[in-house]
N, C-alpha and C positions, 0 to 999 in steps of 0.2 A: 580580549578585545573590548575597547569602552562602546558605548551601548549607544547607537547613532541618535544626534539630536532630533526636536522638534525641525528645525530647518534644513537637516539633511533628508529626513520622509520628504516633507515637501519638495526641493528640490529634485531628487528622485523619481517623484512621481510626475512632476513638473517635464521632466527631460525624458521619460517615459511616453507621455501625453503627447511632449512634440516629435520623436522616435515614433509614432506608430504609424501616420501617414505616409511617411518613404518607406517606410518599414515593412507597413502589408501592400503597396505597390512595387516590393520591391520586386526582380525576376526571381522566379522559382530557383534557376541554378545558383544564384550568388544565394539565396538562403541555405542551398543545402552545400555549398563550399561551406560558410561558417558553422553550419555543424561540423564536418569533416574537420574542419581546422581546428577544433574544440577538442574533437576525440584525439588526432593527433597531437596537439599540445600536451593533453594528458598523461598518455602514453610518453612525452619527450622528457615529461618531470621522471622518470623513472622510480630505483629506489627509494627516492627523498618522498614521496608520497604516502609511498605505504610503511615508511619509518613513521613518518609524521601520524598517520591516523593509525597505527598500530598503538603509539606511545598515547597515542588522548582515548582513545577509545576501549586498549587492552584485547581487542578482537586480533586474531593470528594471521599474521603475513599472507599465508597462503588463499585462508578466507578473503582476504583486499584485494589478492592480486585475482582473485575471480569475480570479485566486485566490479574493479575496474577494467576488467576485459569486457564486461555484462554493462557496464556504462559508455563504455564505447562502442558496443557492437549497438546501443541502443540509439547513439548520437548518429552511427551511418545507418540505420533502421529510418531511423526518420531525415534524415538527409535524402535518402533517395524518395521517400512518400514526395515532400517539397520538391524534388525535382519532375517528377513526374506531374506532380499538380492534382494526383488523381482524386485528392480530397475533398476537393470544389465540388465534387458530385451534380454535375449539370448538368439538367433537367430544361427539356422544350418541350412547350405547348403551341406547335404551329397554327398559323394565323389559319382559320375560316372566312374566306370575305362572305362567300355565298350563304353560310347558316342562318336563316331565320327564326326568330324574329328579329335576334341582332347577329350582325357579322362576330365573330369567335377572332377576338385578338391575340397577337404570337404573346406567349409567357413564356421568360426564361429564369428560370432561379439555378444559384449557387450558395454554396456555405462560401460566408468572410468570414473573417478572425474579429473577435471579440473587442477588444485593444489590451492597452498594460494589465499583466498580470501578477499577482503575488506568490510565490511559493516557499512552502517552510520547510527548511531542510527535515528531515530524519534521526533521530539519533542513532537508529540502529543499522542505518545505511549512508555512512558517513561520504559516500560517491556516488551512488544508483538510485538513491530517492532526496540527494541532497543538489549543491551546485550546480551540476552540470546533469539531474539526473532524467528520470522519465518524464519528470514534469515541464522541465527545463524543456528538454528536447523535443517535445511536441506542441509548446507552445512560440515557441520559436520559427517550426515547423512552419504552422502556418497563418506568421506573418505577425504574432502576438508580440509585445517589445517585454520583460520578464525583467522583475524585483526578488530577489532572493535572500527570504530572512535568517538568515547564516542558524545554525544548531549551535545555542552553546558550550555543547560537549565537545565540539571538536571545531572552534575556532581556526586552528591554522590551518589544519587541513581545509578548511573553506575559503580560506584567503588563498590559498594557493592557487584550488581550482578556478576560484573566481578569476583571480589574476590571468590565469589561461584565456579566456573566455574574454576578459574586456582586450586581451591581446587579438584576439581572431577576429573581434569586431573590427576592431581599429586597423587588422592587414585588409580587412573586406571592406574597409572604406563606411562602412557601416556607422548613422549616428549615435554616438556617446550614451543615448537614453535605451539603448535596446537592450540593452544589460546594464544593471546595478547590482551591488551586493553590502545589505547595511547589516550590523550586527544588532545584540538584545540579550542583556545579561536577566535581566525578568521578561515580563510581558506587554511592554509600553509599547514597546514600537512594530509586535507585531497586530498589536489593535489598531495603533494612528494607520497602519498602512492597507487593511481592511475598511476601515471607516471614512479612508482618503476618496473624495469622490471621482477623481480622476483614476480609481483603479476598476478594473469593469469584473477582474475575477480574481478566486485564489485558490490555492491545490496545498492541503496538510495533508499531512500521515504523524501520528503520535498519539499521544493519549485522548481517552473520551472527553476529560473534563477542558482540555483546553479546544480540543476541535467545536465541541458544544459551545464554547464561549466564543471561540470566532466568527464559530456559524451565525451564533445568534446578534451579533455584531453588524453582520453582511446582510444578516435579516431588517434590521432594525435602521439603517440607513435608508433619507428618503427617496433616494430609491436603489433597491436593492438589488443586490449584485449575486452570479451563483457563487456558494463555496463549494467545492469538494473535498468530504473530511473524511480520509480514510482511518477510522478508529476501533474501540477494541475489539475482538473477534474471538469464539473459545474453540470454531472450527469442528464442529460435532464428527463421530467417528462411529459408527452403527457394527458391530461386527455379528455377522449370523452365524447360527451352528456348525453349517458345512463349512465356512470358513476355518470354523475354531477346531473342524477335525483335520482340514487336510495344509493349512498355512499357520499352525500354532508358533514355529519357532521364527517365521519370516516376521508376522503380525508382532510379536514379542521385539526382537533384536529394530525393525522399523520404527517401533513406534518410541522406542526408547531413544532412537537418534534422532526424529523428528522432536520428540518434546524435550529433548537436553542440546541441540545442537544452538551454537552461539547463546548457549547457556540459556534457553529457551527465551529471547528477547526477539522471536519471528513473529509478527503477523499471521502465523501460518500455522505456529503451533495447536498441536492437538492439545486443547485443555478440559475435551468433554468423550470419554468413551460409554456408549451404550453394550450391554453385552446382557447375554442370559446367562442364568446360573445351570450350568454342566461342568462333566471332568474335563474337558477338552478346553474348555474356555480358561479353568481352575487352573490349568496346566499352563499355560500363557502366562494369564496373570502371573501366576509363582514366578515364572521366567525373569517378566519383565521386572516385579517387584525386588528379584535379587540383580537385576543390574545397572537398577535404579539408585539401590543398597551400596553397589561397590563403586561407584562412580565417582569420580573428582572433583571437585568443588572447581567454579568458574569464576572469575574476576565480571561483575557486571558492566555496563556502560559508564553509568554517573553512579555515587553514591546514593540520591535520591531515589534511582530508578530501584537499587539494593534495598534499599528501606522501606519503600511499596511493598516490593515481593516480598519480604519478612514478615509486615505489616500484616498483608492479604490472608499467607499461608498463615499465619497465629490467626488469624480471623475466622480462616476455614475451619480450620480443625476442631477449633470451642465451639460450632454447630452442634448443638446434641443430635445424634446419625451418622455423624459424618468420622469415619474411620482413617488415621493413619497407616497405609499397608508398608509403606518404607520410607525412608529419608537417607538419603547422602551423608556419612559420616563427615564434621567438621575437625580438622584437628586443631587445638587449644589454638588461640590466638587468630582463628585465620578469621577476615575478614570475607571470603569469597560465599557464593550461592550454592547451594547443594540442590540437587532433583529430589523430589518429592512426590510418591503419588497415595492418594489417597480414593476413599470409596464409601458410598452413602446407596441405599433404596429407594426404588425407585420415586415410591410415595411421600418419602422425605425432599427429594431431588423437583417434585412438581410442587410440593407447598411454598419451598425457600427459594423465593424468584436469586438472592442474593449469590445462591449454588451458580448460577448463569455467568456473574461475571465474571470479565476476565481477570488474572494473577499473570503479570505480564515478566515471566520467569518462569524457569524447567520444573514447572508442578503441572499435576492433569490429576482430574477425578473421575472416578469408573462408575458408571452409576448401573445398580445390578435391577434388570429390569424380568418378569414373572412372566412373562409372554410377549412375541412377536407385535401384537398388537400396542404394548407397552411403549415401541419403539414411533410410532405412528403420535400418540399422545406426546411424545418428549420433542416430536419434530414438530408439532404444531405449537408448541410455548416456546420453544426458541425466538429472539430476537434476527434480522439479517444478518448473515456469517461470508467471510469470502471465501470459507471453503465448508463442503461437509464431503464425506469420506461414507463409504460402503464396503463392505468387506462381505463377500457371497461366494457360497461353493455353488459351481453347475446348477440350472436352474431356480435357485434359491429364491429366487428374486420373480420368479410366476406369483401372481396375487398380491405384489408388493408397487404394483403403479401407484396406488394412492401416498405411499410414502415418498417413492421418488420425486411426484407431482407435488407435493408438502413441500422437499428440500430445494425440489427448483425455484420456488418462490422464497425460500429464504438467501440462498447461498449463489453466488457468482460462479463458482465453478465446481461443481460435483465429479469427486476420485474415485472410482472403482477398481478394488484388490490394488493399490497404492497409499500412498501417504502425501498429507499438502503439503508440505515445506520444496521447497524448492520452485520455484514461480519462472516458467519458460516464457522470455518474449519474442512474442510473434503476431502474426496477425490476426490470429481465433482465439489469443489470449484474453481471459476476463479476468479483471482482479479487483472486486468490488459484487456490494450487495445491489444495487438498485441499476438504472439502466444505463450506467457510466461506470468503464475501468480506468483505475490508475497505471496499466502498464498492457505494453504491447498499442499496437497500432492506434486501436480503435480508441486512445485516450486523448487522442487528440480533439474527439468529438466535445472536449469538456469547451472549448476555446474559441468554438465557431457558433454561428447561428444561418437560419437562409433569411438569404434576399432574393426576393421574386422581381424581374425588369417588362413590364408590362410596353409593347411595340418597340419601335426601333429609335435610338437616341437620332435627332438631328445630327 
């Protein structure tokens, strides 16, 4: 797809700007029909969908068609939040005549909606964090008009669902500006559309260096807008003794499928395990490291994204510390990604901040830690994570509040004896470092702000 001009942002954002006044007065139930008609549209492209983002993206049928069930139960998730209205969260301060020394005026506040929003598709959720996805759906919700800067890994599959989506508008009578969908073979136009002053906000998910750049973009305008940049995450994974005596084979076969599943291109991937040195741990490790060994090589998303993770893991490994325990055999000529894990000490692991970051592909590094206390030092040098992970046998975890207390403050959502991949939505969903998630209900919080109405309008 060619790469929208200078006067299609503007216009865009133009038709956006006048979309949002009917838009956030519009009724609750016609907004949450147009979600509804969205998910159903979706669901109406059938096959042709998940042929289409199978063929650009190389992710398997099966994994799409649970994408797109997870996108649509997401689109009637927040269709019913909009119908109900219960987002408004409104709050009265009944009047006081009689309070002295002044009478106590009624105060009513509610959350609006922000106005036009930007959103950047996903590469690696080519339906559920792109078009039509979480972001989509909650700013829509409630009453937001939404620009969506198409991913250009998977161009048609975006024009499709887009095309969905300005169809639902247009049955729900809805103005032309409440949805746009511009494309972006570089980064031009999804800078002009951050930097465009008629946009009030914008919702990424993808790499550090470009959320950083847009962030700082939205910063630097005069006057600035919020971004929310979901970026890279290594997901820390803490396993204690008791765990490693009595869950070796579950911990092993888990964590193997969490760090190679969709050929480790998750958010969610474990790319940091803490562990102490015993047999029972030793014994795991071994496990995992041979099923690491025999595993099949994946087709990644884009060839760029293959080239990082190549890039990275060559980077890792020439750390002096830093051990190879296995690699995925390639055979001659293949082009695809193999799992990798490797492993470094502790004391190696807290000098080289660079051990921290993310390698966004089926690698993880084990970092072998000399005491429980170790574990507490490695949680306090962590960066914010959207997940960290605990693994405890039966009271393990007495005299470990200081840790847990650590990780709450780094991590959005803390797993015990489980694994983070897999992201449930719903409405105690958190999926984010700081005090906003990208999915499940409460993300809609990214889109609104309060107004407080001081006595009663004429």
């Amino acid at each position: 797809m060619k790469s929208a001009s200078p006067d299609e942002v503007d216009r865009a954002a133009a038709a956006a700007a006048a979309a949002f006044y009917p838009y956030s007065r519009s009724e609750p139930a016609l907004r949450a029909r147009f979600l509804r008609a969205i998910a159903q549209g979706i669901e109406g492209l059938g096959d042709a969908l998940l042929e289409c983002a199978a063929r650009e993206t190389a992710l398997p049928q099966a994994r799409l068609a649970g994408e797109r069930a997870r996108t649509c139960m997401q689109l009637r998730l927040f269709a019913g939040i909009a119908e109900s209205n219960s987002w408004i969260d409104a709050q009265v301060d009944h009047a006081d005549p009689s309070r002295q020394p002044q009478p106590k005026p009624q105060l009513r506040s509610r959350l609006v909606a922000l106005g036009p929003v930007v959103v950047f598709g996903a590469s690696n959720f080519p339906l559920a964090f792109s078009v039509a996805g979480g972001d989509t759906a909650s700013a829509l919700a409630v009453g937001c008009p939404v620009i969506v800067k198409a991913h250009p890994a998977h161009p048609e599959t975006s024009a499709l669902v887009g095309g969905v989506v300005s169809k639902a508008a247009a049955a729900c009578a809805l103005p032309a500006g409440v949805f746009s969908l511009l494309f972006d073979t570089g980064f031009d136009v999804g800078m002009a559309l951050v930097r465009h002053p008629q946009i009030m906000a914008g919702a990424f998910t993808g790499s550090r260096t470009g959320g950083l750049a847009l962030w700082r973009a939205a910063q630097a305008r005069p006057v600035p807008i919020p971004f929310f940049a979901e970026m890279s995450s290594v997901n820390p994974v803490f396993v204690f003794p008791g765990a490693s005596m009595a869950y070796a084979d579950t911990i092993a076969a888990g964590l193997h499928a969490s760090i190679t599943g969709s050929v480790g291109q998750l958010c969610t991937k474990p790319g940091l395990i803490f562990v102490l040195k015993d047999a029972a741990t030793e014994h795991w490790i071994d496990t995992l490291a041979a099923l690491v060994s025999r595993g099949a090589p994946g087709t990644m998303l884009t060839a760029s994204i293959h080239s990082a993770c190549q890039r990275g893991l060559a980077e890792r490994t020439a750390i002096d510390g830093v051990t190879l325990l296995a690699q995925a055999a390639l055979p001659p000529g293949t082009a695809g990604a193999g799992a990798a894990l490797m492993a470094v000490e502790v004391d190696t692991f807290l000098r080289i901040s660079a051990l921290q970051e993310e390698i966004f592909g089926p690698t993880s590094l084990i970092v072998y830690c000399s005491a429980p206390r170790d574990y507490l030092r490695c949680a306090r040098s962590l960066e914010g994570q959207l997940t960290a992970t605990v693994w405890a046998g039966p009271d393990e975890l007495r005299g470990e509040d200081e840790l847990l207390w650590v990780l709450e403050q780094r991590a959005g959502r803390l797993v015990f004896n489980g694994f983070p991949t897999g992201v449930d939505v719903g409405t105690a969903t958190v999926h984010g470092d700081s005090r906003f998630t990208s999915v499940g209900t409460r993300a809609l919080a990214r889109f609104v702000r309060p107004v407080a109405f001081q006595g009663e309008a004429p």
